[in-house]
N, C-alpha and C positions, 0 to 999 in steps of 0.2 A: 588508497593509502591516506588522502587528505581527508576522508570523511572519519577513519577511524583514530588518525590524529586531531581532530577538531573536536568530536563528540564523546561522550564516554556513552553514550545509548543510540541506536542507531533503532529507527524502526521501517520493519519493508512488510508489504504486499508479500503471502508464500502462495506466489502463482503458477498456475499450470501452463507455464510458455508453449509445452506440447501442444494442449487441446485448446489454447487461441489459436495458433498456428494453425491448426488444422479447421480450424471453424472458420478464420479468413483466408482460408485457400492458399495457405503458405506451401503445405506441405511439409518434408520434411527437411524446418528449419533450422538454418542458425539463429536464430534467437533464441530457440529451447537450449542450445550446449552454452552460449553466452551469457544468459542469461544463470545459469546455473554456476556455472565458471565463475562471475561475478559474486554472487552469493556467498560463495564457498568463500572464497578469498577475501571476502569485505569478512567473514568471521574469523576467519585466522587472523586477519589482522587486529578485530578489536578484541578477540582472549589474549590474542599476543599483549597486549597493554594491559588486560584487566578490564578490558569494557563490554559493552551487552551489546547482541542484535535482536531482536524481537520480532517475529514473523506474526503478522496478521494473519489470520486462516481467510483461506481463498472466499468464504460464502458472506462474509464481514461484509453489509453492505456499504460501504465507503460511499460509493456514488450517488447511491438512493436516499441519502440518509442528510437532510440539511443541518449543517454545520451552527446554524443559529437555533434551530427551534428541535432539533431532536428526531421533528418526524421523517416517518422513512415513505417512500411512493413506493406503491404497487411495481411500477415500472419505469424503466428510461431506456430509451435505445439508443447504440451507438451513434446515430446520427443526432442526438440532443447533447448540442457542448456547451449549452448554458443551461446553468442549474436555477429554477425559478420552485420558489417553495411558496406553499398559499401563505404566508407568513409575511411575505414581503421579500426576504432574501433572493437575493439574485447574484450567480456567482460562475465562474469560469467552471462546469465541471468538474476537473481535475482540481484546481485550487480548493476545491468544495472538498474533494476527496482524499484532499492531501489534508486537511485540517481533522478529517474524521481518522485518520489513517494514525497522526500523531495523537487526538486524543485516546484512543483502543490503547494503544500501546505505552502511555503513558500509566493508562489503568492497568493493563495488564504488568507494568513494571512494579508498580506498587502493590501487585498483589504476590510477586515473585520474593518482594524486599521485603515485606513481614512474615 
């Protein structure tokens, strides 16, 4: 409720909580119906106002992709939670992933608005 009162654009990861779940030996999890639960409901709430959510497509390399210089690596695996780019940047992972995550969705908002 506070994120689609605070923001008029919200942007998320549209992730397969199933088949992570299933790939880190969850089974069959609550974080897939939670996670979908949340989704739903963070949209209702921002059409309820008039405001946007914006799904990244799941293959968007967010992770792979430095936040400074553009390029993306071949690879990272989940045991790498620092993100080092031959560039010089050096950055928490996620924080890396979360700055690609808002610029996509930034773009993809301006291309929904013209």
């Amino acid at each position: 409720y506070k994120l689609a009162k605070l923001y008029d654009c919200v942007v998320i990861e549209d992730l397969n909580m199933k088949r992570m779940s299933q790939a880190l030996n969850f089974g069959k999890s609550v974080a897939d119906h939670a996670w979908g639960m949340f989704t739903k409901f963070l949209q209702y709430k921002l059409e309820e106002q008039g405001k946007k959510l914006i799904k990244i497509d799941k293959w968007f390399p967010s992770s792979k992709t430095c936040s400074c210089c553009n390029r993306a690596k071949e690879s990272l695996s989940l045991s790498e939670r620092i993100f080092h780019c031959d560039c010089g940047f050096v950055a928490d992972r996620d924080w890396n992933a979360s700055i690609n995550i808002k610029r996509e969705g930034l773009r993809l908002l301006a291309l929904t608005s013209s």
